[in-house]
C-alpha positions as CSV (number, residue, x, y, z in Angstrom):
1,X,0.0,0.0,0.0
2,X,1.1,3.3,-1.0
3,X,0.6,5.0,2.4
4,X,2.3,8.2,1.1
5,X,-0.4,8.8,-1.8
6,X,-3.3,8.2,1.0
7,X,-4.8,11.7,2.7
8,X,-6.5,11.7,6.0
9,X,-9.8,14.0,5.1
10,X,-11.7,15.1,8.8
11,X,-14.8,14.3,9.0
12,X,-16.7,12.0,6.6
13,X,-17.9,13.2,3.4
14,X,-20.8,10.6,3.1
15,X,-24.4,10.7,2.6
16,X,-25.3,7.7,5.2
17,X,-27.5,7.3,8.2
18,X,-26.3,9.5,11.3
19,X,-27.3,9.0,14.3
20,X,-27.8,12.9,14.8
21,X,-29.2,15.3,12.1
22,X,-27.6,18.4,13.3
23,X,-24.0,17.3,13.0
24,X,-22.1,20.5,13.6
25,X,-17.9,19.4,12.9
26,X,-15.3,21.2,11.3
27,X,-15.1,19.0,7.7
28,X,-11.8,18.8,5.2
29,X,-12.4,19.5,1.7
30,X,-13.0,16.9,-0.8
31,X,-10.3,17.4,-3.5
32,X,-12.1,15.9,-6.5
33,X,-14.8,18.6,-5.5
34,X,-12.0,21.5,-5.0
35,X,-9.7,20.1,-8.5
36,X,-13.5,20.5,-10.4
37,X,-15.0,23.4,-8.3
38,X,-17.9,21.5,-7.9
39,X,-19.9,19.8,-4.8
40,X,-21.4,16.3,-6.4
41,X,-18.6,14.0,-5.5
42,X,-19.2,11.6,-2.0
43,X,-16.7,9.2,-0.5
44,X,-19.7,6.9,-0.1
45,X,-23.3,6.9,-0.6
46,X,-25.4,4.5,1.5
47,X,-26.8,1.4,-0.4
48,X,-25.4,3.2,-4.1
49,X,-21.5,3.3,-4.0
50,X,-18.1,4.3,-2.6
51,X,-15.8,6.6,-4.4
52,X,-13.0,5.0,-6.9
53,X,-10.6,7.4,-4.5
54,X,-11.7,6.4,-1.0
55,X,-9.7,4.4,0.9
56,X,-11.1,3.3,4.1
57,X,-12.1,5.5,7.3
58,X,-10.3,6.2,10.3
59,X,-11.5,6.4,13.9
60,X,-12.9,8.8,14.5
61,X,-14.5,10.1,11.5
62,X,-11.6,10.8,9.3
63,X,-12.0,9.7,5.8
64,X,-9.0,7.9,3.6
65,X,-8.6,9.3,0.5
66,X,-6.1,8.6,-2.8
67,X,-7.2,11.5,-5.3
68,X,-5.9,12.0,-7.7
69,X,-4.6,8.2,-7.4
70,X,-7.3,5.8,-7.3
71,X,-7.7,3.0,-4.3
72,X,-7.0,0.4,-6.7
73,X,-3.5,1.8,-7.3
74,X,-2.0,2.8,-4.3
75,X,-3.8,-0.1,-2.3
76,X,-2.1,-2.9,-4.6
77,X,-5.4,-4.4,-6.0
């Protein structure tokens, strides 16, 4: 695994059940949003799909993430 392509993201970027509604954290950026000034992309959707740059999640609530690499390269798959 290429540890040194892998970002640590705070906070989850993910449209999944919380247990709270009103979730009020300080968030990174996603940088496939920031590199296309846009607001569509999701590390993971619930029940639909998990972003071809997402690399796991970290306790507590940090997200893994590879852009511009994807997982399948820097993980070895």
């Amino acid at each position: 695994m290429d540890t040194d392509s892998i970002k640590e993201l705070k906070g989850a970027n993910m449209d999944i059940d919380l247990v709270s509604k009103n979730v009020d954290w300080d968030q990174s950026s996603c940088p496939w949003n920031e590199a296309e000034n846009t607001n569509e992309h999701r590390c993971a959707v619930k029940d639909t799909s998990i972003c071809k740059y997402f690399c796991g999640i970290k306790y507590l609530d940090s997200v893994l993430c590879s852009y511009p690499l994807e997982n399948k390269d820097v993980q070895g798959q």
